[in-house]
N, C-alpha and C positions, 0 to 999 in steps of 0.2 A: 531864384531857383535854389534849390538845399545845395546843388555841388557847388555855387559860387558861397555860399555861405559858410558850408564845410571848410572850404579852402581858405577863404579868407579868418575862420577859426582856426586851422593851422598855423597860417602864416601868423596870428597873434598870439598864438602860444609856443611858437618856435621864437617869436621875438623877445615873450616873456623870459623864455630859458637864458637864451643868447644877454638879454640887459642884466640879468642876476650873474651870469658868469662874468660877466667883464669889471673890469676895475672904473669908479667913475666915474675918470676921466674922458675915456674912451667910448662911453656913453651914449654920448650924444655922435659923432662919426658913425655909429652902430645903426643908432635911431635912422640918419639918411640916407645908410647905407642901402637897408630896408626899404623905407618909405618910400623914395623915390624910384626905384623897380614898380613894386607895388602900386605907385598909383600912376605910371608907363604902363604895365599891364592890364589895370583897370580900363586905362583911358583908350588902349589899342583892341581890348574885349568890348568897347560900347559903340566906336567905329566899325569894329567888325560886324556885330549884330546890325545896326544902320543901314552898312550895305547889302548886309545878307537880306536881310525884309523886303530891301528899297527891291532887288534883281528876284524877289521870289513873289513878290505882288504882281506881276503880270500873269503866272505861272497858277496864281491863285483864284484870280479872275476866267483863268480859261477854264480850272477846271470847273466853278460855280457856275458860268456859261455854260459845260455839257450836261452838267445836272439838273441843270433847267430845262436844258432841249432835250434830256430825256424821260422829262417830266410832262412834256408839251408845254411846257413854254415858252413855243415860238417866239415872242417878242421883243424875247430879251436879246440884247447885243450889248457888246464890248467899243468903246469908243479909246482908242490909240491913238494919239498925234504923235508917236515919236517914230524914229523908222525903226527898221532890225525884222531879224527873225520871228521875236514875239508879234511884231505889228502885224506883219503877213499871217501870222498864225491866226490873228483874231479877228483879221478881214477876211479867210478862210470860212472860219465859225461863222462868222456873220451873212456869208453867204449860202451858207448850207442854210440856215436857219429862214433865210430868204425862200431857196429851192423847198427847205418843207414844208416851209407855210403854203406855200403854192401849190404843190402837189397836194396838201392835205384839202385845200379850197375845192381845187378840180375833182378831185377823190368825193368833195362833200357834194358838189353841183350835180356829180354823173349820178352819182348813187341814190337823190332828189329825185331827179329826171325820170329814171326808171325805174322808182318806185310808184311816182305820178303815172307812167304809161304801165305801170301793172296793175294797179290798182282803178284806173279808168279801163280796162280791157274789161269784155263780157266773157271771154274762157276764163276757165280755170286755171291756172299756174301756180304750180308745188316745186321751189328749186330746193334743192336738196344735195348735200355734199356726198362724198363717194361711200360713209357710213351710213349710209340715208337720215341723216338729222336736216329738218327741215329750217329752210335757212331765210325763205322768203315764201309770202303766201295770198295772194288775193283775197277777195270777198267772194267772188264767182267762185273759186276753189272751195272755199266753205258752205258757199249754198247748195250745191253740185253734191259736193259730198257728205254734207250734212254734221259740220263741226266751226265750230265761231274760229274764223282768221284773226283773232286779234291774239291769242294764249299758243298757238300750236307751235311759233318760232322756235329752234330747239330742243325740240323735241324730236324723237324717231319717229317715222313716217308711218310706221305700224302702229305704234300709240294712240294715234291719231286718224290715222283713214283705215276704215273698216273693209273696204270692196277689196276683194282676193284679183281680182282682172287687174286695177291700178299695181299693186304692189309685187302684182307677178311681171309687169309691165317695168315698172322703175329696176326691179330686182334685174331683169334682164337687159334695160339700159345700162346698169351699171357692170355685168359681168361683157356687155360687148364692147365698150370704151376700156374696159381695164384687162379684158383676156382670162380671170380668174375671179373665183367668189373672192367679194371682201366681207360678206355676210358670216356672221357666227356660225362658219361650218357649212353652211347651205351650199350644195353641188346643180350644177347645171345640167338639166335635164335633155340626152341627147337625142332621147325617141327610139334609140336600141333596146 
């Protein structure tokens, strides 16, 4: 590192001054006076570092474990034989990472399942979030209404399905589940 370099360029040019001023004799008592601090402080600065790395390597494994999980790399875990705080922390991590894999499976099996039962049904079925962006879609949905189910995901429902009856229909789906238009300004027509 430049500061351990720096310093130890000090300390060699503060010794240089220090050996020209003295007589000699006294020389040499100077030279060990020096040296020996110096290489005490050298040798208590590479123990330090030793431990500092050895107590901050667990510390550095936990966070490269959450960068993985939230990367979706389930897989990954931490293996700890020792006890302490860090152990529990990494049997923690390891268990969440268990819990998401899990949940992400169930999450993939359900979402399988009922794309299989939409896509075998004979209606039509347009789900759609509360901006009306079409989020899942049949094939009966596209024969019905006359646009290929495989491009429309995504997209806004008006884009896409042309009949004024559906879309005055979804429109008012969505203002009686939410109370209020979420539509670009469009008002609820009350018959008054």
């Amino acid at each position: 590192s430049p500061r351990i370099w720096l310093a130890l360029s000090f300390v060699a040019v503060l010794f240089g001054v220090i050996n020209r001023s003295v007589n000699p004799e006294s020389r040499f008592l100077n030279v060990q006076s020096i040296t020996r601090p110096l290489l005490a402080m050298l040798a208590a600065g590479g123990i330090c570092y030793y431990f500092a790395r050895r107590h901050a390597a667990p510390l550095l494994e936990l966070t490269q474990l959450a960068q993985a999980l939230s990367r979706g790399e389930l897989e990954r875990r931490i293996l700890r034989t020792e006890k302490g705080e860090m152990s529990t922390l990494a049997g923690a991590f390891n268990t969440m990472a268990d819990s998401l894999g899990r949940l992400i499976q169930q999450a993939q099996k359900d979402k399988a399942e009922l794309r299989t039962i939409l896509f075998s049904m004979s209606e039509g079925v347009i789900a759609t979030d509360t901006h009306q962006r079409i989020r899942l879609v049949n094939e009966a949905a596209g024969r019905l209404l006359g646009f290929e189910s495989a491009k429309p995901e995504g997209k806004l429902l008006w884009e896409v399905v042309h009949h004024n009856q559906v879309l005055r229909a979804a429109e008012e789906e969505i203002l009686d589940s939410s109370g209020a238009s979420r539509l670009s300004g469009t008002r609820r027509e009350t018959g008054t």
